[in-house]
C-alpha positions, 0 to 999 in steps of 0.5 A, a space after each residue: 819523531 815518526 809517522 806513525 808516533 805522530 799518527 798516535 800522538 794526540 794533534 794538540 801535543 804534535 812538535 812544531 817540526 811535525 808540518 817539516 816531517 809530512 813535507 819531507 815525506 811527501 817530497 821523498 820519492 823513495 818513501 814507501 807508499 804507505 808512508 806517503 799515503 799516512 803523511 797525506 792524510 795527517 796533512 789535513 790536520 789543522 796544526 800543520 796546515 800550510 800552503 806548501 803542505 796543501 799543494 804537497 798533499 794535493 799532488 801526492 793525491 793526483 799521483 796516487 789516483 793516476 796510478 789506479 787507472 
């Protein structure tokens, strides 16, 4: 599965690996940004929620927003 067939994928039908394929994303500094970007936002999602993704997901943000200044 991909980002963008998870991005479509109804949350309640998501694979378990799912939370395993946003990580993955978000620790690959070789991703594209919009990439990163998606994977940050279905982060947020309740059926993946954890504390390493939380703490991914809020670093990828802090990067992100440095970027813009």
């Amino acid at each position: 599965m991909d980002l963008e067939t998870l991005r479509n994928t109804p949350r309640w039908d998501w694979p378990e690996e799912a939370g395993e394929l946003l990580l993955d994303t978000l620790a690959n500094e070789k991703a594209s940004e919009s990439d990163r970007l998606l994977a940050t936002e279905l982060a947020s999602e309740l059926v993946v929620m954890s504390d390493e993704l939380a703490d991914r997901s809020e670093e990828h943000t802090s990067e992100l927003q440095s970027r813009q200044y």
